[in-house]
C-alpha positions in Angstrom: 103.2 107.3 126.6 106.1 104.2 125.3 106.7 106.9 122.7 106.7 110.1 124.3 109.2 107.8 126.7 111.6 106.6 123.9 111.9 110.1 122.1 112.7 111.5 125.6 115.3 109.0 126.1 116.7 109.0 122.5 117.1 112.8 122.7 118.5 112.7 126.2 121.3 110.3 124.5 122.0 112.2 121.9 122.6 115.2 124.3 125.0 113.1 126.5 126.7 111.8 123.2 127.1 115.4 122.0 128.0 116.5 125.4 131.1 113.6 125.9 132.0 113.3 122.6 135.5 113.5 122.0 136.6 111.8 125.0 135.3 115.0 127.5 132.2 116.8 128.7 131.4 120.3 128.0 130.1 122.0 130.8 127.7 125.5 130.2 126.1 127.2 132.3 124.9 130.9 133.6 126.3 132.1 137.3 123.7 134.9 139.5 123.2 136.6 142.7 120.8 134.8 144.7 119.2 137.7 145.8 119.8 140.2 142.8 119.1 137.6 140.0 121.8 139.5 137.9 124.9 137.8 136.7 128.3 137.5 138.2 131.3 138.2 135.9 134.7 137.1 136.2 133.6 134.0 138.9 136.1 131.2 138.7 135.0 128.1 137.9 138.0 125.2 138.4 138.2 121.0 138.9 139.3 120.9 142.3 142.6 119.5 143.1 143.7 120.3 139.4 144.9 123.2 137.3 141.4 123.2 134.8 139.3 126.1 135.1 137.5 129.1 133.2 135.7 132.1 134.3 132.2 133.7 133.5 131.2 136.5 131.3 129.5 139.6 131.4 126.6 137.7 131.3 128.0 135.4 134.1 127.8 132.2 131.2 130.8 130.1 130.9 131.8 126.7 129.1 134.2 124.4 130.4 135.7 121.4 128.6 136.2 118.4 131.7 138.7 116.0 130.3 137.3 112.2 130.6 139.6 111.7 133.6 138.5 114.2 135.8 134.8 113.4 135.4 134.4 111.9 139.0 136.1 115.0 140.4 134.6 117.9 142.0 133.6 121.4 140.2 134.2 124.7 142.3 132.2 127.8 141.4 133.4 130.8 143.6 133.3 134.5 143.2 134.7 136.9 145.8 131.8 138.1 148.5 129.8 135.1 147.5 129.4 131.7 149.3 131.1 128.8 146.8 129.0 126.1 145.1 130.4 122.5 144.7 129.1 119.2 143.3 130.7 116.4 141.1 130.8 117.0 137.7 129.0 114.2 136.3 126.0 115.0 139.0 126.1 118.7 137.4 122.8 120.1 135.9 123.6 122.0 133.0 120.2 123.2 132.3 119.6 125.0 135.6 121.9 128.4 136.5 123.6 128.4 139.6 122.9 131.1 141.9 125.4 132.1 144.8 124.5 133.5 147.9 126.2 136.6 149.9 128.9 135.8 151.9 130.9 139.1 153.8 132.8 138.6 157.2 132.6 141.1 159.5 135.5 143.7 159.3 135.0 144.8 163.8 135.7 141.1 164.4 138.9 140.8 162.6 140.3 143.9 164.0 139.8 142.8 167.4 140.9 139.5 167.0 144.1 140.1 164.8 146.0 142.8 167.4 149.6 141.5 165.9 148.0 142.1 162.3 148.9 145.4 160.4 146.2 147.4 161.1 146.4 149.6 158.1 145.9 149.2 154.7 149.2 150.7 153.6 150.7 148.5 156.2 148.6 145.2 155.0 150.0 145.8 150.9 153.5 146.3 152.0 153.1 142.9 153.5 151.7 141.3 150.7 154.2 142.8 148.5 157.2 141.5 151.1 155.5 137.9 151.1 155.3 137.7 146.8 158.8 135.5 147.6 156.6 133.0 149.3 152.9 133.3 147.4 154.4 133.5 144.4 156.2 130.6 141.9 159.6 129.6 143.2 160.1 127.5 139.7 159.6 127.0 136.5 156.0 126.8 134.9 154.3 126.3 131.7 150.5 128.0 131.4 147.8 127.4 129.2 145.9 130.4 127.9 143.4 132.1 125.4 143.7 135.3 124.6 140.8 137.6 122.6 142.2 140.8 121.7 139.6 143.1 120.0 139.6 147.3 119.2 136.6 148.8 118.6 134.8 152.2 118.8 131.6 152.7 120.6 129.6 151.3 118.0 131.7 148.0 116.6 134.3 145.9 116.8 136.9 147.2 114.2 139.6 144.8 114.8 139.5 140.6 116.7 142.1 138.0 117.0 141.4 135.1 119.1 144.5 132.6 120.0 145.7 130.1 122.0 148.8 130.5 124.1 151.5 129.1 125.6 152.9 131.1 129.0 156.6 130.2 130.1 157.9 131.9 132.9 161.5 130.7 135.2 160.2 132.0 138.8 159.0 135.4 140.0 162.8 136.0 141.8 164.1 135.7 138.0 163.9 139.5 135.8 161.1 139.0 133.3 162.8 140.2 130.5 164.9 137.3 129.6 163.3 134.4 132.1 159.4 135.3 130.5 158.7 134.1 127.0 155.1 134.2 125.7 154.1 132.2 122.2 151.0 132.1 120.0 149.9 128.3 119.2 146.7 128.7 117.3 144.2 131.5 115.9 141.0 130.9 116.1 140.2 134.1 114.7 141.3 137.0 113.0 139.1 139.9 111.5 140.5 143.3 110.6 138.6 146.1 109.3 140.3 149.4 110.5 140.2 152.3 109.4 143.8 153.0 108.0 143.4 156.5 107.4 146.0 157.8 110.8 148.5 159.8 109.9 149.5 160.1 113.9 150.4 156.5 113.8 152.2 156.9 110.5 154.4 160.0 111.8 155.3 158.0 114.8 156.7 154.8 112.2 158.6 157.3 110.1 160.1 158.7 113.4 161.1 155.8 114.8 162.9 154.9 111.5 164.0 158.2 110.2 165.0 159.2 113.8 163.4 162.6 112.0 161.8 163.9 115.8 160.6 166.8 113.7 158.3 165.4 112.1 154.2 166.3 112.6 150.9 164.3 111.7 149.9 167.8 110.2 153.4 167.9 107.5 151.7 164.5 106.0 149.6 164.1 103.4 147.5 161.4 103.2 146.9 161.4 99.5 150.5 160.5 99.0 150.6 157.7 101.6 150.2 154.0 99.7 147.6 151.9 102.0 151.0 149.1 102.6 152.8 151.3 103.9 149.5 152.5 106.5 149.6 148.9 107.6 152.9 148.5 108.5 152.6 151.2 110.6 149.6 149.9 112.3 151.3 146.7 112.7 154.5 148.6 114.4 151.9 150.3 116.6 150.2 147.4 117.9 153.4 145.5 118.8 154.4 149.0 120.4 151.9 149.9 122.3 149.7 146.7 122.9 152.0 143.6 122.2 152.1 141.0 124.6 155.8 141.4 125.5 155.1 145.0 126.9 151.8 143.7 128.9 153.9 141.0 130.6 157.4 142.4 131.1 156.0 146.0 131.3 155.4 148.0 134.9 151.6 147.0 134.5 152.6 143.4 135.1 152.5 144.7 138.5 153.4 141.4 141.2 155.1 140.1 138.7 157.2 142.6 138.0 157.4 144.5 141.1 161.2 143.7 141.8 162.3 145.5 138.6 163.5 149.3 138.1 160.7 151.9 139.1 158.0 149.6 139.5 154.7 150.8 140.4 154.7 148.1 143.3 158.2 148.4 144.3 160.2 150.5 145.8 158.7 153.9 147.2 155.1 152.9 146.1 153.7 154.7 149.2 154.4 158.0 147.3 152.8 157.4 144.2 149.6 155.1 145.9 147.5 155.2 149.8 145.7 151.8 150.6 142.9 152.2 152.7 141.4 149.0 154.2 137.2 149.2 153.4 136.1 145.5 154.3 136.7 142.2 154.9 135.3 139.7 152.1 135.4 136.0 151.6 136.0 133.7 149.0 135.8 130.2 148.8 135.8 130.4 152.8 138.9 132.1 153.2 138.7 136.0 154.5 140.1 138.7 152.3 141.1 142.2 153.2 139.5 145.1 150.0 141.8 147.9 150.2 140.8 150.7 148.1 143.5 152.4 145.3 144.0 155.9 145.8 146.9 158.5 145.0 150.0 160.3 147.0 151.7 162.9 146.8 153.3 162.0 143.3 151.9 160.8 139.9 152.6 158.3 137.9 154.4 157.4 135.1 155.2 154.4 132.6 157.7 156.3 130.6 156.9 154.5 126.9 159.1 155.3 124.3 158.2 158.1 122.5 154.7 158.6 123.8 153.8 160.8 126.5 152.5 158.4 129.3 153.4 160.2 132.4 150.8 162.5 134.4 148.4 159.7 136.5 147.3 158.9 139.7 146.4 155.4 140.9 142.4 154.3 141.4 141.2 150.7 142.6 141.0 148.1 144.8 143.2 145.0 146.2 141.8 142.1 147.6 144.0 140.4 149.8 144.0 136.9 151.7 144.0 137.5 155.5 145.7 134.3 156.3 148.1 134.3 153.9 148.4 138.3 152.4 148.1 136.2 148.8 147.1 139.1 146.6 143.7 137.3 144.8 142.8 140.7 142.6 143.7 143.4 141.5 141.6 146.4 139.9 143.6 149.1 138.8 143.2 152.5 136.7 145.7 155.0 135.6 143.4 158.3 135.2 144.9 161.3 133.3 146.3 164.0 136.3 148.6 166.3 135.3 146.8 169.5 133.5 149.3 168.2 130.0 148.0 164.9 130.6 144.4 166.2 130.7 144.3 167.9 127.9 146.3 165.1 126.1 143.4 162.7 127.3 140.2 164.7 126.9 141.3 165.5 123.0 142.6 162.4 121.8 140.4 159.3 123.6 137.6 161.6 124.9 138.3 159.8 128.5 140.6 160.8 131.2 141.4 156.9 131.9 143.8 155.8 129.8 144.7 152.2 131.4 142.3 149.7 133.2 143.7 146.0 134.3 142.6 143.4 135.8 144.6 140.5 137.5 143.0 137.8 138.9 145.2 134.4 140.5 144.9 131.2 141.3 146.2 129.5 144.2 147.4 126.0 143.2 150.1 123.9 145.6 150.3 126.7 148.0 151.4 129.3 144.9 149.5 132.0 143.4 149.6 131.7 139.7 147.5 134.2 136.8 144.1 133.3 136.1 142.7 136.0 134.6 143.7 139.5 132.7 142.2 142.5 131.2 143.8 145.3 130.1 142.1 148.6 128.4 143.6 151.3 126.7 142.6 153.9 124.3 143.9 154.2 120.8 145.3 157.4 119.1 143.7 157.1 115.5 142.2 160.2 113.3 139.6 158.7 110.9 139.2 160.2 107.7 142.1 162.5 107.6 142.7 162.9 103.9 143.9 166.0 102.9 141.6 166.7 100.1 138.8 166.6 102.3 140.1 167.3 105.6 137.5 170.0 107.0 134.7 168.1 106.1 136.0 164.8 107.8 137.0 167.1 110.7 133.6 168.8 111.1 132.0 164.9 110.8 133.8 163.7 113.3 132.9 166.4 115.8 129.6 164.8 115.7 129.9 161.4 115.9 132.3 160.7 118.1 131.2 157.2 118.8 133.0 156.4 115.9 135.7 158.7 116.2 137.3 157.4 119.3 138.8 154.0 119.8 139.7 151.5 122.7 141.5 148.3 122.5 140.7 145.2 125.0 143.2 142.2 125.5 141.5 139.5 127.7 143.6 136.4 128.5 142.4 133.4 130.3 144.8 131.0 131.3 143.4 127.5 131.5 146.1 125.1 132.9 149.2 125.4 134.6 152.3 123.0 133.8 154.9 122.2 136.5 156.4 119.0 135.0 160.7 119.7 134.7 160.5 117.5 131.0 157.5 119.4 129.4 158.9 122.4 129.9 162.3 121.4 128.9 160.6 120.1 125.7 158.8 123.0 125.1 161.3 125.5 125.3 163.0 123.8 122.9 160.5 124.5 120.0 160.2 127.7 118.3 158.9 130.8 120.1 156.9 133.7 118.7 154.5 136.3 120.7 153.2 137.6 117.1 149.9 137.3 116.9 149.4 138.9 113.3 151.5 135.7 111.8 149.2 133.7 109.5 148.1 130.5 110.9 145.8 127.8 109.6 142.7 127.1 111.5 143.1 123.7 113.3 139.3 122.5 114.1 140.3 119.4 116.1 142.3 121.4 118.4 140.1 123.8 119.4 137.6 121.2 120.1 139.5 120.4 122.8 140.4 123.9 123.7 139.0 126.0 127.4 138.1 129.6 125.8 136.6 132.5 127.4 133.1 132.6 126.3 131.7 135.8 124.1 128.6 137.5 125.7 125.8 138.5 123.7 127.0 141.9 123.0 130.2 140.4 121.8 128.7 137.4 120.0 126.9 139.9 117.7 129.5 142.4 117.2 131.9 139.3 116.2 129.4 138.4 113.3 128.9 141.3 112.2 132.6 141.9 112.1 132.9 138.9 110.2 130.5 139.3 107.4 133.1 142.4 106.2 136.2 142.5 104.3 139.8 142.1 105.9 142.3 144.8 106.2 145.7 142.5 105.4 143.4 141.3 102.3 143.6 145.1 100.6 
C-alpha cells in the first residue's frame, strides 16, 4: 500500500514537473456537447482579463501554454450556442473533457422587447457595418499568430508549412495596403511534395513576364520544361493566389477592409448579398443575432489579375452581438453562378465553391480583434501532363479524381494581442518579410514556448506521412 502510494505520488510529480516545466503549464484537453457527446470545433478557449487564448479542433482538443504569471487566473471555455465553462487554471483537470451545455435565447422575446432595434436582418448588418468605427481597433496593435498552411488532394497532404507570425496593423480607419504589414518569425515545418507537372501554372508565369496573353497550357510541352523553372512558377503562384498579403489586404478581409474600393461589405452590399435574421444565440452570456448569407440581384466578383474570379453569389451566416452589433463570426462562401463560372468550376476543381472563410474575433478592452481564420480555395493543377504520354495520363485521371483535384487551406490562430506604443515601435523597426517559403532554421526553444493550433487525428497522420517523403525544393 506505502508503495503503491509513493509510485502514485512520484509519477504525479513527474507529470506536474513535465507539465510546468519551463516556467508555464500546458493545458490539454478535449471540448463536447453535453447532450450530443460529439466535439465542438473552433470553441475559444482564453485567460480571462488577458490577450492568451487558442481554439479547439475538429476533434474539439486544444493545448494551451499558461505563462507562470497567469497561473492564479481564470480559464474561459465558450463556444457560440453553448453555456461557458470557467475555473482557475491551476484547479483545471486535464484528464477529464469538458462538456458544454446548450444555451439559445429566445428570438419572440427579443423582438418584442427591442421595438427601437432594426428589425431586419439587412437592417441589423448595415448597423454592424456603420458601428466597425467603434468595435473595431482605433490604434495601433501587434498580434501573435500561427499559421498552418497545407494543400492537399482528397487523399493527402501534398504540401505543409507551419510558422509563427507577427500581425502589425495602424487602425481599421487607416487603408490596409500600406498601414498592414504581416512577417513570418519561425517555421516549424515545411514539407513539399507536389506534383510539378502543371503546365496551366507555368503558362500563367510566362504570361505575366512575357506579357505574351497568347499564350495556352496546350502550346507547352512539358518535355522541354526544366523542373527549376516548374518551381518557380509554383512559387509565383502561391504568392499570387494564396499569399498572405492578398488574404489580408484583399476584398475577403471583409471588416477589415470594408472601407476600401468595391468591397464586398461596403458600399452597395445590399445588391450583391440579403441578410435574413434566423435566431438569436448566446455566447459567453451575451445574446447574438445569426443572420443567414444569401444572394441579390448581382454576383460577385474579386476581379484577380489575370484569373477569372468573377460569377458568385454570397452563402453563410453572421453572428452578431445584440448589445453591441460587434460582428463575432463570420462564415462565408463564394459558390460558382454565372453559367462561365460554372463550367470554369465544375471542370477545373470538380466543386462549384471556390472560396470558404472563416473569421472569428475577439473582444478585448471594448475592441474586437481577429482570433481565428480559415480560408479554402481550390487549386488549378493538371497532374501528369507530359506530352509523351498525355492521353494515358488524361484517361487516368478521369478515374481517380481524388488525386486529380486539389484544395489549399490556410488556418491562422492569433494568440496574443500587443498594444504597448514602444513594442511596436521596436518592432516595426526590424526587418519585415510575409514569405513563408524563406529558409529558416528550426528554433526548439522557441516553440516550446509557442500557442499553436493543435492537429487532429486526420491531420496528425497525414503530416507523418507527408514527412516520411522527399522535398520538392530538395530536387
Amino acid at each position: 500500500m506505502k508503495y503503491s502510494f509513493l509510485k502514485h505520488f512520484f509519477s504525479l510529480s513527474i507529470s506536474v514537473f513535465c507539465i510546468s516545466a519551463f516556467g508555464q503549464t500546458e493545458i490539454k484537453s478535449k471540448i463536447a456537447d453535453f447532450s450530443t457527446f460529439q466535439p465542438i470545433e473552433s470553441a475559444s478557449i482564453y485567460i480571462k482579463n488577458t490577450t492568451i487564448g487558442t481554439i479547439s479542433n475538429t476533434d474539439g482538443r486544444f493545448v494551451l501554454v499558461v505563462p507562470q504569471e497567469f497561473e492564479k487566473d481564470t480559464l474561459v471555455i465558450s463556444s457560440i450556442g453553448y453555456k461557458s465553462f470557467k475555473t482557475i487554471i491551476t484547479d483545471f483537470d486535464y484528464t477529464m473533457d469538458v462538456f458544454l451545455e446548450e444555451d439559445i435565447a429566445s428570438l419572440d422575446e427579443i423582438i418584442l422587447i427591442a421595438e427601437t432595434r432594426p428589425k431586419t436582418g439587412n437592417d441589423i448588418v448595415l448597423k454592424a457595418i456603420e458601428r466597425l468605427t467603434e468595435n473595431l481597433p482605433e490604434q495601433p496593435y501587434l498580434q501573435k499568430g500561427f499559421l498552418r498552411h497545407k494543400e492537399r488532394n482528397k487523399k493527402e497532404y501534398k504540401w505543409l508549412i507551419e510558422s509563427a507570425l507577427t500581425l502589425y496593423d495602424s487602425s481599421y480607419a487607416s487603408g490596409s495596403a500600406d498601414n498592414l504589414k504581416i512577417n513570418v518569425d519561425e517555421t516549424r515545418k515545411s514539407y513539399d511534395l507536389r506534383d510539378i507537372d502543371s503546365l496551366f501554372t507555368y503558362a500563367a508565369y510566362l504570361k505575366n513576364n512575357s506579357k505574351n496573353s497568347n499564350l495556352k497550357p496546350k502550346n507547352l510541352i512539358r518535355d522541354t520544361i526544366e523542373t527549376i523553372s516548374l518551381v518557380k512558377a509554383i512559387k509565383w503562384n502561391d504568392s499570387r493566389v494564396n499569399g498572405l498579403e492578398n488574404l489580408f489586404k484583399g476584398r475577403l478581409n471583409l471588416l477589415r477592409n470594408s472601407n476600401m474600393q468595391q468591397a464586398l461589405f461596403g458600399k452597395g452590399m445590399l445588391d450583391k448579398h440579403q441578410f435574413d435574421l434566423d435566431t438569436i444565440l448566446v455566447d459567453n452570456e451575451r445574446k447574438l443575432y445569426k443572420i443567414k448569407i444569401s444572394k441579390s440581384k448581382e454576383m460577385i466578383g474579386l476581379n484577380t489579375k489575370n484569373i477569372y474570379n468573377e460569377g458568385y453569389e454570397a452563402n453563410g451566416w453572421l453572428y452578431i452581438y445584440w448589445d453591441n452589433y460587434a460582428i463575432k463570426k463570420i462564415e462565408y462562401e463564394l459558390v460558382a453562378a454565372s453559367e462561365a463560372q460554372k463550367r470554369r468550376s465544375k471542370s477545373l476543381f470538380d466543386t462549384k465553391i471556390n472560396h470558404k472563410l472563416i473569421m472569428t474575433y475577439r473582444e478585448y478592452d471594448g475592441k474586437m480583434y481577429p482570433n481565428y481564420l480559415y480560408y479554402e480555395t481550390p487549386k488549378l493543377v493538371n497532374i501528369g501532363d507530359r506530352s509523351s504520354e498525355k492521353e494515358k495520363k488524361e484517361d487516368e485521371l478521369r478515374k481517380n479524381k481524388d488525386e486529380q483535384f486539389y484544395f489549399t487551406i490556410q488556418e491562422i490562430l492569433f494568440t496574443e494581442i500587443i498594444q504597448d506604443p514602444e513594442i511596436i515601435s521596436q518592432t516595426l523597426q526590424n526587418d519585415w518579410s510575409e514569405d513563408i517559403f524563406l529558409s529558416r532554421p528550426y528554433n526548439k526553444e522557441f516553440w516550446k514556448n509557442y500557442n499553436v493550433l493543435l492537429e487532429s487525428n486526420e491531420e496528425e497522420k497525414l503530416i507523418q506521412d507527408l514527412s516520411k517523403r522527399a522535398s520538392l525544393y530538395k530536387q
